[in-house]
C-alpha positions in Angstrom: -11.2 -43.9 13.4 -12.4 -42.1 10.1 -9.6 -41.5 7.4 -7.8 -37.9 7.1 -9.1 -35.6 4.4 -6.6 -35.6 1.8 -5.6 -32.1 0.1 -3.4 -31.3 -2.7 -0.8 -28.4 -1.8 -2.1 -25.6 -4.3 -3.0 -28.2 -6.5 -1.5 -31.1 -7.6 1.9 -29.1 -6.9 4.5 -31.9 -7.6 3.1 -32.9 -11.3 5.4 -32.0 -13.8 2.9 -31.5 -16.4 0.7 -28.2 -14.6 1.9 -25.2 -13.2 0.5 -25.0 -9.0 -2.4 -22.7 -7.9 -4.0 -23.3 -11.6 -7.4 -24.6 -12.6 -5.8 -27.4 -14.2 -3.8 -28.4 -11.2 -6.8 -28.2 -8.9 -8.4 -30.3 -11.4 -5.6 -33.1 -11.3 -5.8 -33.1 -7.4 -9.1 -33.9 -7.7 -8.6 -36.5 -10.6 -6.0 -38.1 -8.2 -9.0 -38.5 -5.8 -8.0 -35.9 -3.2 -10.9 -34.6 -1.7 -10.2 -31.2 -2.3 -7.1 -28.8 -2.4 -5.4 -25.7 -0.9 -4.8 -23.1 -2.5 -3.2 -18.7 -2.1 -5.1 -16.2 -2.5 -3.7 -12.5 -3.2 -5.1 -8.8 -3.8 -4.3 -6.7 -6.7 -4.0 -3.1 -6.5 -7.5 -2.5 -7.6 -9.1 -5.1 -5.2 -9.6 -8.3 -6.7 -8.8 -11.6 -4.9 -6.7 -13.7 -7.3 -4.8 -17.4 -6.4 -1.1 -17.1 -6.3 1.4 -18.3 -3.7 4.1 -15.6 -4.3 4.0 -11.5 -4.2 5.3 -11.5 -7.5 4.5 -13.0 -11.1 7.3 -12.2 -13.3 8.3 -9.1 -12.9 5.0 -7.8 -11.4 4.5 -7.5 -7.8 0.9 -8.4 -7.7 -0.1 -5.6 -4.8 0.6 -3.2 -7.4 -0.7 -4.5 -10.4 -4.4 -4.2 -11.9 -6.6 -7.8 -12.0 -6.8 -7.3 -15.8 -3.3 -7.2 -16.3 -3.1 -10.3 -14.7 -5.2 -12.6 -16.9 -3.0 -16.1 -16.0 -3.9 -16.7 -12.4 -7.6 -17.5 -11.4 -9.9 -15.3 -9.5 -10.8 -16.4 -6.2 -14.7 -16.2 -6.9 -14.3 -18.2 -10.1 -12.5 -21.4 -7.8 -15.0 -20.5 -5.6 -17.5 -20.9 -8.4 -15.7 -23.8 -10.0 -15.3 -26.8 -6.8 -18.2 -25.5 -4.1 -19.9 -28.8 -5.2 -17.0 -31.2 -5.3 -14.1 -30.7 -3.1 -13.3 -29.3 0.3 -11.4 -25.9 0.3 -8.5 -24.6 2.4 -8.3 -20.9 1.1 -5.0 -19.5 2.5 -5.0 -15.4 2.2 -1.5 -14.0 2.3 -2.1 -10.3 2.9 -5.1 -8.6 4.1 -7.8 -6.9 2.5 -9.4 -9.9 1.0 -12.2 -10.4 4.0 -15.0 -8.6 2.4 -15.2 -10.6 -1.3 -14.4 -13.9 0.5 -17.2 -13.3 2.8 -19.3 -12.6 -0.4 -17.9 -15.4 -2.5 -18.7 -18.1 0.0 -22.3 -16.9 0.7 -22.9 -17.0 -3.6 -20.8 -20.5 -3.8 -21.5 -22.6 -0.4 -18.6 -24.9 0.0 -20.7 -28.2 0.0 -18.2 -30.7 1.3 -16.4 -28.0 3.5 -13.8 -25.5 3.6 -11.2 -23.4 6.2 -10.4 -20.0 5.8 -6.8 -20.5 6.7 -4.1 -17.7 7.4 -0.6 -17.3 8.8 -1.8 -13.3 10.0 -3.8 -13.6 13.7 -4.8 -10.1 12.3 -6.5 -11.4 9.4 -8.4 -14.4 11.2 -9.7 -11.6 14.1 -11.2 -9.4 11.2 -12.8 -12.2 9.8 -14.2 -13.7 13.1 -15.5 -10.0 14.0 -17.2 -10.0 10.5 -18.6 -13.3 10.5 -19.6 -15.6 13.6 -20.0 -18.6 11.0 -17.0 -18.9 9.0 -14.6 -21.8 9.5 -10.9 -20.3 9.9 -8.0 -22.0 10.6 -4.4 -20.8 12.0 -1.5 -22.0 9.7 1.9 -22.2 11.7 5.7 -23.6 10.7 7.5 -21.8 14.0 7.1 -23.2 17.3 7.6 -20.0 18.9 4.5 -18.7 18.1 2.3 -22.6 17.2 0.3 -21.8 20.5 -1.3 -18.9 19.7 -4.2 -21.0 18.1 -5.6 -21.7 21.5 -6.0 -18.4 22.0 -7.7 -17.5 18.3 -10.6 -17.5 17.4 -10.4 -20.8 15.0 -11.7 -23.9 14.6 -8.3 -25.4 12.7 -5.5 -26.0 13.6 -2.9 -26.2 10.7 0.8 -26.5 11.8 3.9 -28.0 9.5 4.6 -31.0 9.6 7.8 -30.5 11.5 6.1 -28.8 14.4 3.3 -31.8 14.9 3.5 -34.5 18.3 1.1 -37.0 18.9 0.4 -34.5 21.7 -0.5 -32.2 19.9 -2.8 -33.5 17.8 -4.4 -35.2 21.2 -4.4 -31.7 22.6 -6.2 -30.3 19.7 -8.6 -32.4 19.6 -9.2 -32.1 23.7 -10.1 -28.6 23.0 -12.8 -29.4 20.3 -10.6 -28.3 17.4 -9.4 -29.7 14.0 -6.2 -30.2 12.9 -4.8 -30.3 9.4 -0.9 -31.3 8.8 1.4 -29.4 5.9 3.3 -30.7 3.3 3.7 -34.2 4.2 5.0 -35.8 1.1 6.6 -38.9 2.4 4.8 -42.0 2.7 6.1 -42.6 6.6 4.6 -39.8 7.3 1.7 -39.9 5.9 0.7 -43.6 7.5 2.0 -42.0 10.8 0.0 -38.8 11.1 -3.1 -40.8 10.0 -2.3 -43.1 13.0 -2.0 -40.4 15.2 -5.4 -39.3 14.3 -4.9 -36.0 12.2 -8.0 -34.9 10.3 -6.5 -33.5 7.2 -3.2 -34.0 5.6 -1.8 -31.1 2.8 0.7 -32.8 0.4 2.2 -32.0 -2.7 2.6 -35.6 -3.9 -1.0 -36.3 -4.4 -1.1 -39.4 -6.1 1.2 -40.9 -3.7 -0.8 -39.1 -0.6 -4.3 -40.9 -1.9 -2.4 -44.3 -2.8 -1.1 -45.0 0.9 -4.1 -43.5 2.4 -7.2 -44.4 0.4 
């Protein structure tokens, strides 16, 4: 049975020393020896991807403010630009709207060691599957009432919480030629469990911990 691919929650998201969903936290995942990281992805009001879990940074919401007013958080095509030779890339987009330059981005900047296009929106994984027959997406869930939608999606991944996940499940994932990545295990039981059961990917926060037990 191969090893899990270990991920870093947007970033290295426990360390004290680097904010989360930053080039420098990506970075430290990677130093750690995940092999690769998650990470947000958002759209200002004039269009431009950028990384950042919540609507709002300070006191802007991001929907309504201009990329160049927003110089802290990273542009999705500079990640993109950044890691497509070195780590494997679970791009979550919150909102819509965000297809087109992904679709661009990833064409410019191949992920070489992989990637999932990964979304809690069915909407936004349907536009992108219309769009693009090739792209790897991936349906995020953390309610149960609505976890078995992904056999019906058109995805690849499979990407509930870690609350939500059975050994079933991950045997029934698998029985239906899919992939299936775990979020935010940050406990070491947990860790060496969901690795037993067979899960391809786990998503933690506590990435030095995550790569010592499981590397």
């Amino acid at each position: 049975m191969s090893s899990p691919l270990l991920l870093g929650h947007r970033g290295a998201r426990a360390s004290v020393s680097v904010a989360e969903n930053t080039l420098a936290s990506f970075d430290l995942a990677l130093d750690h020896g995940c092999n690769g990281f998650e990470f947000d992805v958002r759209l200002t009001t004039d269009g431009c991807g950028v990384v950042c879990h919540d609507p709002q940074v300070g006191r802007k919401t991001i929907a309504r403010t201009k990329c160049a007013q927003l110089p802290q958080l990273p542009r999705l095509q500079d990640v993109l630009a950044r890691y497509a030779d070195r780590a494997f890339l679970d791009i979550e987009l919150k909102v819509p709207g965000v297809e087109s330059q992904l679709l661009v981005a990833l064409r410019e900047h191949v992920p070489e060691k992989g990637y999932v296009v990964s979304s809690f929106l069915p909407e936004i994984l349907t536009e992108l599957r219309l769009r693009s027959p090739e792209v790897a997406l991936g349906f995020l869930s953390d309610r149960r009432q609505n976890l078995d939608q992904w056999r019906k999606l058109p995805v690849e991944y499979v990407i509930p919480h870690h609350s939500l996940v059975t050994q079933k499940l991950v045997e029934d994932v698998h029985a239906a030629g899919r992939v299936i990545f775990v979020w935010t295990v940050n406990d070491k039981r947990s860790m060496l469990r969901l690795a037993d059961w067979g899960v391809d990917g786990i998503v933690s926060d506590e990435t030095e911990l995550l790569v010592k037990t499981l590397h």
